[in-house]
PQR file with spaces between the fields and no chain letter, atoms N, CA, C, O and H, PARSE charges and radii, in Angstrom:
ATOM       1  N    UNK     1      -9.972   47.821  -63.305 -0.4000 1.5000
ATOM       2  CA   UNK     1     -10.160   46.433  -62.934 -0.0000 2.0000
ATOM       3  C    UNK     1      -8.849   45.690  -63.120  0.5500 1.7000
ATOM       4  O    UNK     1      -8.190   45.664  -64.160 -0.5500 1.4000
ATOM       5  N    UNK     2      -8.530   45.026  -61.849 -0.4000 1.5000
ATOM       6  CA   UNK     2      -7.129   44.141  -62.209 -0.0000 2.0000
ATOM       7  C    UNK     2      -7.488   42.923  -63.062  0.5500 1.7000
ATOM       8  O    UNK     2      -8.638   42.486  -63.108 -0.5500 1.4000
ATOM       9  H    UNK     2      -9.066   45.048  -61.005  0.4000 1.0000
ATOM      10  N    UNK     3      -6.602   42.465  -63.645 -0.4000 1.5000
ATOM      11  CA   UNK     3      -6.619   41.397  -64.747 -0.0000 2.0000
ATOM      12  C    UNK     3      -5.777   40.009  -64.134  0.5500 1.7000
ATOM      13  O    UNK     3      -5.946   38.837  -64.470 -0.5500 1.4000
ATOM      14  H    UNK     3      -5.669   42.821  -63.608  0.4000 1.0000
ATOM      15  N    UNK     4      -4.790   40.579  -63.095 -0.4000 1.5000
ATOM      16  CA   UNK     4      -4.448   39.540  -62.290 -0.0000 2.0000
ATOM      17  C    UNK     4      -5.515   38.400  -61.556  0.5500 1.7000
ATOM      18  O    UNK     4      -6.415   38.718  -60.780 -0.5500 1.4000
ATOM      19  H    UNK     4      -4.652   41.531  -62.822  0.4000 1.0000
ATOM      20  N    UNK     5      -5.295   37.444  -61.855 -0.4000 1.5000
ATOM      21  CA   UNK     5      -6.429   36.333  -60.963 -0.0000 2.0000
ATOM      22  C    UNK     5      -6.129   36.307  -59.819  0.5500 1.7000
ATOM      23  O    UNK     5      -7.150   36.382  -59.135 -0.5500 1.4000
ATOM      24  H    UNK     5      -4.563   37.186  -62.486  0.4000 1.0000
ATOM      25  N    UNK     6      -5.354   36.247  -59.304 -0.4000 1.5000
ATOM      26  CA   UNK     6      -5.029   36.033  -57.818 -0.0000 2.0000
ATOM      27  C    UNK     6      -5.831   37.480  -56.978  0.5500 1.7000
ATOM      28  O    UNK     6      -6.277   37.510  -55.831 -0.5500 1.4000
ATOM      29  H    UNK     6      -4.525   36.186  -59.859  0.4000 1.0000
ATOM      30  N    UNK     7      -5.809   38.525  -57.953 -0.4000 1.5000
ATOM      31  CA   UNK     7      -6.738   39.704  -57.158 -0.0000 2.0000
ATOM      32  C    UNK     7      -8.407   39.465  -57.612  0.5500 1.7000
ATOM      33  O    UNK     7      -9.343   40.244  -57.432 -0.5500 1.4000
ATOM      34  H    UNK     7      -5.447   38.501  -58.884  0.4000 1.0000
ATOM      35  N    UNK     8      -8.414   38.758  -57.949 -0.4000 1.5000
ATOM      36  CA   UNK     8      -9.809   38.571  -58.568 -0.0000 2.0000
ATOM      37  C    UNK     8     -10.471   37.720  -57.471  0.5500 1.7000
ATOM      38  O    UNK     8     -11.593   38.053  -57.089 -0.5500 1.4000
ATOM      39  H    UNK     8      -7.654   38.125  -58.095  0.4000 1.0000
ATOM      40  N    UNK     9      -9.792   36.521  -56.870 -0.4000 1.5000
ATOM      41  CA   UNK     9     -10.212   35.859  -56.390 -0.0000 2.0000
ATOM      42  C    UNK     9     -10.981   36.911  -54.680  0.5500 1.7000
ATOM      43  O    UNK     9     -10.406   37.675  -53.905 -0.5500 1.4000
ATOM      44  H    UNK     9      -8.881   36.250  -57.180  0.4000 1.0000
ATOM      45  N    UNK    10     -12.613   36.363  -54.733 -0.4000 1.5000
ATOM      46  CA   UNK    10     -13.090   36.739  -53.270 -0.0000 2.0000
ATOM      47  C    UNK    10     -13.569   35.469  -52.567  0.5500 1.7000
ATOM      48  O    UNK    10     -13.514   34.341  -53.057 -0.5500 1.4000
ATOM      49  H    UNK    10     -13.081   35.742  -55.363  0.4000 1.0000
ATOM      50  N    UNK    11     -14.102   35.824  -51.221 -0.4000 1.5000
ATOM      51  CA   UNK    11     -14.235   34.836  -50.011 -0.0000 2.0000
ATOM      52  C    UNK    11     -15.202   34.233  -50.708  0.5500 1.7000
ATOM      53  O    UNK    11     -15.691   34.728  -51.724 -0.5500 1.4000
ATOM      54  H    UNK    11     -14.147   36.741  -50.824  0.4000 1.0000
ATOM      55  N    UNK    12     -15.604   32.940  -50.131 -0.4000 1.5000
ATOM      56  CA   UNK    12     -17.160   32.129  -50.505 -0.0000 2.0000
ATOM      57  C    UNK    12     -18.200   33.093  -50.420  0.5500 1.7000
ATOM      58  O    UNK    12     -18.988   33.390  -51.319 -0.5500 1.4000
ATOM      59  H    UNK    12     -15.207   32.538  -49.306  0.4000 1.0000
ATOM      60  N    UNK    13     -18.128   33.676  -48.978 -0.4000 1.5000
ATOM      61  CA   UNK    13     -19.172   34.140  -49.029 -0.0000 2.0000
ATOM      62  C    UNK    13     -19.385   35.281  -49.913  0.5500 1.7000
ATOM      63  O    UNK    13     -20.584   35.459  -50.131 -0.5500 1.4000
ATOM      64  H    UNK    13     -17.488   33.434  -48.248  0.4000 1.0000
ATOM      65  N    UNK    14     -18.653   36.064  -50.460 -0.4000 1.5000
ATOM      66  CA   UNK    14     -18.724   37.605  -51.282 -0.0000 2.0000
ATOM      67  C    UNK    14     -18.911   37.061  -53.030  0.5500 1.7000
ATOM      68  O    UNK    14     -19.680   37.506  -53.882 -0.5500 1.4000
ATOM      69  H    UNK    14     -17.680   35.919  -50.282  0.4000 1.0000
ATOM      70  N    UNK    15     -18.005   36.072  -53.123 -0.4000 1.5000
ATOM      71  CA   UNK    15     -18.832   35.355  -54.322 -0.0000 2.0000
ATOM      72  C    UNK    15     -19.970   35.383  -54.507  0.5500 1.7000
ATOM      73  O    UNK    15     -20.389   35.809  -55.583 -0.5500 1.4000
ATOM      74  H    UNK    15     -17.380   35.710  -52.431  0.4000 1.0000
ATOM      75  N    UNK    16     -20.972   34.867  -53.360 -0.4000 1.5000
ATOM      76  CA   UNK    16     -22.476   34.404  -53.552 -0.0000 2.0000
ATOM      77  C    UNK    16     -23.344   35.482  -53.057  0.5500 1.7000
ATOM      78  O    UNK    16     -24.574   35.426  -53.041 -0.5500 1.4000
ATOM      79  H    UNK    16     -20.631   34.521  -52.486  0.4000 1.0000
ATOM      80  N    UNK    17     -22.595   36.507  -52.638 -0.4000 1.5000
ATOM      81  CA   UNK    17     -23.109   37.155  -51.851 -0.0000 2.0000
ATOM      82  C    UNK    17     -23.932   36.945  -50.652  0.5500 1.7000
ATOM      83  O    UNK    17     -25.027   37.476  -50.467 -0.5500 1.4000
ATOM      84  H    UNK    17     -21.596   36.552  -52.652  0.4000 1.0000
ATOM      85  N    UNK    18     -23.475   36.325  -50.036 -0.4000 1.5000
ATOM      86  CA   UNK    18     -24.557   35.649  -48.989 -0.0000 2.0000
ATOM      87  C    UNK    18     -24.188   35.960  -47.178  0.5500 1.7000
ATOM      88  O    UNK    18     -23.021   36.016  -46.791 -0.5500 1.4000
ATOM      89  H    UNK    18     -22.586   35.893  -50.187  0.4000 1.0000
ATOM      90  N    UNK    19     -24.781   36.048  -46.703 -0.4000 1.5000
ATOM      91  CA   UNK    19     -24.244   36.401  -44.961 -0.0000 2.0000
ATOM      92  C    UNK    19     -23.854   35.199  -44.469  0.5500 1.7000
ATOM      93  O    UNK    19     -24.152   34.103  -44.942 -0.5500 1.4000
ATOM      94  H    UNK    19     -25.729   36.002  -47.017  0.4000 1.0000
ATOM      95  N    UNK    20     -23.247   35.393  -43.604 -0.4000 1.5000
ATOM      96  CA   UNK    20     -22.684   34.151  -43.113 -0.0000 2.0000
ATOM      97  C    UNK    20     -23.122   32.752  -42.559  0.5500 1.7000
ATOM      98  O    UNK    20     -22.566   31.667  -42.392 -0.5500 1.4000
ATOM      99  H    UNK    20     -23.004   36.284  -43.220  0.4000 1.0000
ATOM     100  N    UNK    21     -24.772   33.437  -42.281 -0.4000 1.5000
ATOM     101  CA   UNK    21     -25.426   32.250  -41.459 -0.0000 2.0000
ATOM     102  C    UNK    21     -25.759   31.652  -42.752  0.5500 1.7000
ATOM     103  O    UNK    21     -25.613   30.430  -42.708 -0.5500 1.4000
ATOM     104  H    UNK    21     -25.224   34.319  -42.416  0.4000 1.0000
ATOM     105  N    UNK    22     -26.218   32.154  -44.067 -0.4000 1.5000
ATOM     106  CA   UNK    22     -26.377   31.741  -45.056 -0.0000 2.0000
ATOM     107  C    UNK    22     -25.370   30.346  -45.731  0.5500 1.7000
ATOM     108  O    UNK    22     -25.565   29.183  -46.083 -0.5500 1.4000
ATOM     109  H    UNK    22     -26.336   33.146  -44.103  0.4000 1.0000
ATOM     110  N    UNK    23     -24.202   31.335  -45.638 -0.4000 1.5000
ATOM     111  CA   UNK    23     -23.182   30.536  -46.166 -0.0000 2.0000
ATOM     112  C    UNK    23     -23.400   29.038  -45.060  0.5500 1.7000
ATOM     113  O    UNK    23     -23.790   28.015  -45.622 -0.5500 1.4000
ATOM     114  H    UNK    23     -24.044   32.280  -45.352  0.4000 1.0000
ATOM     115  N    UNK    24     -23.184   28.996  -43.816 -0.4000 1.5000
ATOM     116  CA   UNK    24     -23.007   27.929  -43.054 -0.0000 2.0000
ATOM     117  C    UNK    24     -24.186   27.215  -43.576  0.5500 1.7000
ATOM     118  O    UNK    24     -23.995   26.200  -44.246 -0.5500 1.4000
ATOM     119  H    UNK    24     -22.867   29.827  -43.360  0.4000 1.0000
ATOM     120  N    UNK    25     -25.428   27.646  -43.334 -0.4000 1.5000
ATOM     121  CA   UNK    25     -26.263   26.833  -43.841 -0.0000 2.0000
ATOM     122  C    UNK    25     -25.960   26.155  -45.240  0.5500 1.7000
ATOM     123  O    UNK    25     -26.008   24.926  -45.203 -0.5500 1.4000
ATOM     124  H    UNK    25     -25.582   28.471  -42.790  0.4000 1.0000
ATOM     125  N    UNK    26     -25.657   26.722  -46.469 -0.4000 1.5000
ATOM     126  CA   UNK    26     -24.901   26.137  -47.722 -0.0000 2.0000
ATOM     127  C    UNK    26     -24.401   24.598  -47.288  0.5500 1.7000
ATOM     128  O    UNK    26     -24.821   23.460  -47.499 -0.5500 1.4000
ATOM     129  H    UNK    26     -25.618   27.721  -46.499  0.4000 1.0000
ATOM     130  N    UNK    27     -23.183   25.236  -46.507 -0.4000 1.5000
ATOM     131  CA   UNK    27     -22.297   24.537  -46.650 -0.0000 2.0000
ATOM     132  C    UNK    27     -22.749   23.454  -45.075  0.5500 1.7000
ATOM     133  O    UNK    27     -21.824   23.104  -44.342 -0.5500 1.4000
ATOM     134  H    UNK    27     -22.842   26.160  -46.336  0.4000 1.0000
ATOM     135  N    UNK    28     -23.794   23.158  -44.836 -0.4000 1.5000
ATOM     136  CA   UNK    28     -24.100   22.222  -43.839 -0.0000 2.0000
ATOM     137  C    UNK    28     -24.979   21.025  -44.829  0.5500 1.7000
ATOM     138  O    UNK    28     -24.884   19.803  -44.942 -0.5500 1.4000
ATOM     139  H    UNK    28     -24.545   23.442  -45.432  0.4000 1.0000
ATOM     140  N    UNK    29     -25.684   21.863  -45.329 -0.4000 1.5000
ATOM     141  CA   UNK    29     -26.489   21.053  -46.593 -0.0000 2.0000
ATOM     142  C    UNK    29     -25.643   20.194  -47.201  0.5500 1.7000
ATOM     143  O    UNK    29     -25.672   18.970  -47.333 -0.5500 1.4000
ATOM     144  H    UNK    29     -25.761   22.856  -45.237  0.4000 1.0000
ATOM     145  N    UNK    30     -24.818   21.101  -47.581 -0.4000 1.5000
ATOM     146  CA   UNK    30     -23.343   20.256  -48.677 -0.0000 2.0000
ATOM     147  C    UNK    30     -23.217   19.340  -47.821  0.5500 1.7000
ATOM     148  O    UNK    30     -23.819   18.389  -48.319 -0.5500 1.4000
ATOM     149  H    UNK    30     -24.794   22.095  -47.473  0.4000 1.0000
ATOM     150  N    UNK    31     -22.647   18.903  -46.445 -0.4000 1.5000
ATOM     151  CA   UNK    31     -22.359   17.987  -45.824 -0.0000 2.0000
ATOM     152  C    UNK    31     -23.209   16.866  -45.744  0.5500 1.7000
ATOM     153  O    UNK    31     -22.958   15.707  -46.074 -0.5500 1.4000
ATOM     154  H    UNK    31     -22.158   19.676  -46.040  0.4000 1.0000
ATOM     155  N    UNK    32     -24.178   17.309  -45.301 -0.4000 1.5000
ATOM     156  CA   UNK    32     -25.595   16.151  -44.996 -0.0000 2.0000
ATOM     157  C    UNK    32     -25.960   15.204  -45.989  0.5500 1.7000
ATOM     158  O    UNK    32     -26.360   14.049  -45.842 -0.5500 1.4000
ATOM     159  H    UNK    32     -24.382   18.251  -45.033  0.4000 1.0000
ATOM     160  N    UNK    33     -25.726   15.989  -47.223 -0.4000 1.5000
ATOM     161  CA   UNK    33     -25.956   15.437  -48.930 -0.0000 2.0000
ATOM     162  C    UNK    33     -24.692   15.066  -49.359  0.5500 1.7000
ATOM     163  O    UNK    33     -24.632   14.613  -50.502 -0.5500 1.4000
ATOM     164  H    UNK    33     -25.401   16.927  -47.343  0.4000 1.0000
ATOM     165  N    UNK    34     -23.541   15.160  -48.640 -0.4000 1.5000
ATOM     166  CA   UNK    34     -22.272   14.389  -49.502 -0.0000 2.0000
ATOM     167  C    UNK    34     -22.421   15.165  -50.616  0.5500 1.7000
ATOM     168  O    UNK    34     -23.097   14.469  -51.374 -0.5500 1.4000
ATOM     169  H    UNK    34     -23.590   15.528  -47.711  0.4000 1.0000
ATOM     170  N    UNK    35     -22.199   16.128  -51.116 -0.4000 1.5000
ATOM     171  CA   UNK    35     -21.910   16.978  -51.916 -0.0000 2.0000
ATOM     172  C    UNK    35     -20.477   17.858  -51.660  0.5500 1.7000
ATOM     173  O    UNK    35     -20.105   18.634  -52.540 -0.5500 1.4000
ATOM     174  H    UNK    35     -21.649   16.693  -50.501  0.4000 1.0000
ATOM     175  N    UNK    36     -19.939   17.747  -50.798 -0.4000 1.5000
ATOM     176  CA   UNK    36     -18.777   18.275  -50.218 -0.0000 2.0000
ATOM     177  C    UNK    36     -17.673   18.514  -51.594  0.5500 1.7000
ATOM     178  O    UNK    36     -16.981   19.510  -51.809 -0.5500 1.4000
ATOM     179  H    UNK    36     -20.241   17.117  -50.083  0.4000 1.0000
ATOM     180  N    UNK    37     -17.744   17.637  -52.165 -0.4000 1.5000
ATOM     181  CA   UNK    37     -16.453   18.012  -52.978 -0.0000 2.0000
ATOM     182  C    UNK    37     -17.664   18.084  -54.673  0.5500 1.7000
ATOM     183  O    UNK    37     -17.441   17.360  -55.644 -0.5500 1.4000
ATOM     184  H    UNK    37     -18.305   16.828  -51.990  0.4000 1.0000
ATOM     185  N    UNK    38     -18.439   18.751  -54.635 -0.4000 1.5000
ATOM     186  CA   UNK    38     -18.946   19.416  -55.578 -0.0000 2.0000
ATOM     187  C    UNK    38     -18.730   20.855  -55.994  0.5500 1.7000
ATOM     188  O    UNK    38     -19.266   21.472  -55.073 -0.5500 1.4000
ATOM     189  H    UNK    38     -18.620   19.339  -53.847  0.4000 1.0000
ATOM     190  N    UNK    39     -18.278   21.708  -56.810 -0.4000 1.5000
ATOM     191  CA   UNK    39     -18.154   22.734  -57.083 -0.0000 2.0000
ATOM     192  C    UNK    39     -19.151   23.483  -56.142  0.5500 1.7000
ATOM     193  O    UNK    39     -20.360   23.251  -56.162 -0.5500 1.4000
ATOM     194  H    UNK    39     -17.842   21.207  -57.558  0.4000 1.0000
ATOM     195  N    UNK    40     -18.494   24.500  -55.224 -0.4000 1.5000
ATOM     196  CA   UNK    40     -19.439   25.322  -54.440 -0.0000 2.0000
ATOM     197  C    UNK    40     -21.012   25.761  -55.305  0.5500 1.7000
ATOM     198  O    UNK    40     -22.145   25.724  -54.825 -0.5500 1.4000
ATOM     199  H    UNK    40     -17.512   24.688  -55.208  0.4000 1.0000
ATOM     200  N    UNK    41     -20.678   26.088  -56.434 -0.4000 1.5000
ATOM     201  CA   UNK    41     -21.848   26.810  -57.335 -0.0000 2.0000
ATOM     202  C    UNK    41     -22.729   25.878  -57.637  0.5500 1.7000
ATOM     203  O    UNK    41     -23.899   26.236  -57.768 -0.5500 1.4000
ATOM     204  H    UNK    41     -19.758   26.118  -56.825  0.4000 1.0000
ATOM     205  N    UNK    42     -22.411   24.607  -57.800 -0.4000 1.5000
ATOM     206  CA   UNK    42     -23.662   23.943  -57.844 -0.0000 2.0000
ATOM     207  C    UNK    42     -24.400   23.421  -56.259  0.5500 1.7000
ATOM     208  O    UNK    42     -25.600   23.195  -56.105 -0.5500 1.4000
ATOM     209  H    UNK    42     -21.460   24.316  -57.694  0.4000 1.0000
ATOM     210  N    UNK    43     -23.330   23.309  -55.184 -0.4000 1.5000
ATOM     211  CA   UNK    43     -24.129   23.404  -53.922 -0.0000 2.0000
ATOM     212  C    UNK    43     -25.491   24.272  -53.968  0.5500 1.7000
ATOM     213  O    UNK    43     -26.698   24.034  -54.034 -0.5500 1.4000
ATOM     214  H    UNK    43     -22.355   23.492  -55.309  0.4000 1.0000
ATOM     215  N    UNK    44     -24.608   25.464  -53.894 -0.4000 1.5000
ATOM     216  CA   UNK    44     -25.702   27.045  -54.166 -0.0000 2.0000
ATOM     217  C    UNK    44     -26.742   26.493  -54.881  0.5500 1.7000
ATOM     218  O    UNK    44     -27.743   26.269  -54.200 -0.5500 1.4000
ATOM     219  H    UNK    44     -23.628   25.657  -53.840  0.4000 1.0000
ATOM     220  N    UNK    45     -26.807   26.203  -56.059 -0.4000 1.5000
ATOM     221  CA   UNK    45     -27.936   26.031  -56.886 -0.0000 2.0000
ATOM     222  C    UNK    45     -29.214   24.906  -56.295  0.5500 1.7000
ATOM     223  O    UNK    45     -30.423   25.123  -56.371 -0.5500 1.4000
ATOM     224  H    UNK    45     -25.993   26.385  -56.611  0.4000 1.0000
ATOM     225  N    UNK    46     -28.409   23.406  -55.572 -0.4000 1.5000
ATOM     226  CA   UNK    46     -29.136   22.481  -55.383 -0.0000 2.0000
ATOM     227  C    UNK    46     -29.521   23.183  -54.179  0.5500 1.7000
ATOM     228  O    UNK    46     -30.720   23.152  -53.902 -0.5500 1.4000
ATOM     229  H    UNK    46     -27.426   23.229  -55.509  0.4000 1.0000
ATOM     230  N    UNK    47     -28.449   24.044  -53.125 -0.4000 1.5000
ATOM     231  CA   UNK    47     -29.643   24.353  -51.967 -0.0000 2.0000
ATOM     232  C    UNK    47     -30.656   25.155  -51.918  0.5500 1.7000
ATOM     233  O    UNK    47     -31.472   25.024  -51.006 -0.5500 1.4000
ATOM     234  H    UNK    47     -27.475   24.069  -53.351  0.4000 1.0000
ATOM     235  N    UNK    48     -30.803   26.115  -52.859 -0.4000 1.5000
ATOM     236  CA   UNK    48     -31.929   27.008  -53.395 -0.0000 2.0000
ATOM     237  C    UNK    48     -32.766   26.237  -53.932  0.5500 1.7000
ATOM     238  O    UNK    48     -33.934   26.504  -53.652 -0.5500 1.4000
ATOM     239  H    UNK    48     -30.140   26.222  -53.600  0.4000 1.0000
ATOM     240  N    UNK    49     -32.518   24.951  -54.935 -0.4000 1.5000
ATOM     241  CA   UNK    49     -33.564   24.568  -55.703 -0.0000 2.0000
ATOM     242  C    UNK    49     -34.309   24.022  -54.365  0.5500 1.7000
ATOM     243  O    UNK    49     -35.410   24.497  -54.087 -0.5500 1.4000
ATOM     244  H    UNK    49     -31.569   24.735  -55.162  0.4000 1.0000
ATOM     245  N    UNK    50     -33.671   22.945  -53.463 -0.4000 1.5000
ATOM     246  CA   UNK    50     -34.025   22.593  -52.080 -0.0000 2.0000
ATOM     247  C    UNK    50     -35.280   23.062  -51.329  0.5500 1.7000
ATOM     248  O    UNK    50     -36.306   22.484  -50.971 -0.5500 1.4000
ATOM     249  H    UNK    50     -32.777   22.559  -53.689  0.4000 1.0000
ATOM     250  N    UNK    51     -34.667   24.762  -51.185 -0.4000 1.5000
ATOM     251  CA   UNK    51     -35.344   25.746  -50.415 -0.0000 2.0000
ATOM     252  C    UNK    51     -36.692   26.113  -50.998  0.5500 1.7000
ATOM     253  O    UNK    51     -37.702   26.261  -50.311 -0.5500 1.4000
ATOM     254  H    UNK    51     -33.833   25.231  -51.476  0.4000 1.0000
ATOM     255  N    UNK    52     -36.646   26.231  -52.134 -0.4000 1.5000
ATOM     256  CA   UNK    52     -38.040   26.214  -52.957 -0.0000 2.0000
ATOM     257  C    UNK    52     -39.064   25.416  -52.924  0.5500 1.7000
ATOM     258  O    UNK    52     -40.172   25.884  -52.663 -0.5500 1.4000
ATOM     259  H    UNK    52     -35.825   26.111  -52.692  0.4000 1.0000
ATOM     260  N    UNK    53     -38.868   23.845  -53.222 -0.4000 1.5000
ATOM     261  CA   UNK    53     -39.935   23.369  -53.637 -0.0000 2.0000
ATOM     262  C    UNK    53     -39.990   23.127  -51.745  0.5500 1.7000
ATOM     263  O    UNK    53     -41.043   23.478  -51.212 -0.5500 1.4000
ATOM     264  H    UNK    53     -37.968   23.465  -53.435  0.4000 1.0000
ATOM     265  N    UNK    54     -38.990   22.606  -50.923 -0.4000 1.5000
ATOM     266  CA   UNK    54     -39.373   23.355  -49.474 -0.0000 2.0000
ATOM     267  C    UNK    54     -40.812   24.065  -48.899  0.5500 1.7000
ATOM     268  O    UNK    54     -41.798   23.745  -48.235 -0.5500 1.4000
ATOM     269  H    UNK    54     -38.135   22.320  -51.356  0.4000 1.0000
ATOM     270  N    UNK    55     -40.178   25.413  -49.707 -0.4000 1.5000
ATOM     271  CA   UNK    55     -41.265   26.261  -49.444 -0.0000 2.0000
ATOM     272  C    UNK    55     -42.887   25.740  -50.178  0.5500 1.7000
ATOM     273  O    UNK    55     -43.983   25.690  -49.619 -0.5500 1.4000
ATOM     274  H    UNK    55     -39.378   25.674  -50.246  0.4000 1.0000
ATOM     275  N    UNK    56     -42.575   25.454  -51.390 -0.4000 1.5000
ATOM     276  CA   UNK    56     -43.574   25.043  -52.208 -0.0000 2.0000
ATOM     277  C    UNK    56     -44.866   23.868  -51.581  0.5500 1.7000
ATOM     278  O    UNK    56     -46.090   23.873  -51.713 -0.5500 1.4000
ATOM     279  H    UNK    56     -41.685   25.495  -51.843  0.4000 1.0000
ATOM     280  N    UNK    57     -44.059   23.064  -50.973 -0.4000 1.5000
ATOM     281  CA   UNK    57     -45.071   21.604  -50.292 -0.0000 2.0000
ATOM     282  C    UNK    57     -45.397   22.312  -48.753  0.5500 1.7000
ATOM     283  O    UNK    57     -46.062   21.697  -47.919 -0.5500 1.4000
ATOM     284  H    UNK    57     -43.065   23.060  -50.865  0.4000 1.0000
């Protein structure tokens, strides 16, 4: 394992593991909600929490 950060660093999407339509969707949410300059990881989190109670009602 490299210890260098600069090799550490991966794409948005391989971070979250997510496919791409995924990711766009993320990051469309982020827009709509002015969340744009929120740490990607809490996007992720609020659009899942989103997607849930979503599903839930």
């Amino acid at each position: 394992m490299n210890t260098n950060k600069k090799d550490k660093t991966a794409t948005r999407r391989q971070a979250f593991r997510c496919s791409g339509q995924q990711l766009d969707a993320i990051l469309r949410f982020a827009e709509e909600r002015k969340l744009d300059q929120q740490p990607l990881h809490l996007v992720v989190a609020e659009f899942w929490r989103y997607q849930a109670h979503a599903k839930a009602a």
